[in-house]
C-alpha angles and dihedrals in degrees: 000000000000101000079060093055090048097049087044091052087044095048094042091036114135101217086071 
């Protein structure tokens, strides 16, 4: 689950 968490902080970051 936390590989989830992580992908879905990386993908809606706001420094992108």
């Amino acid at each position: 689950l936390w590989i989830g968490v992580a992908l879905a902080l990386l993908f809606a970051n706001p420094f992108v």
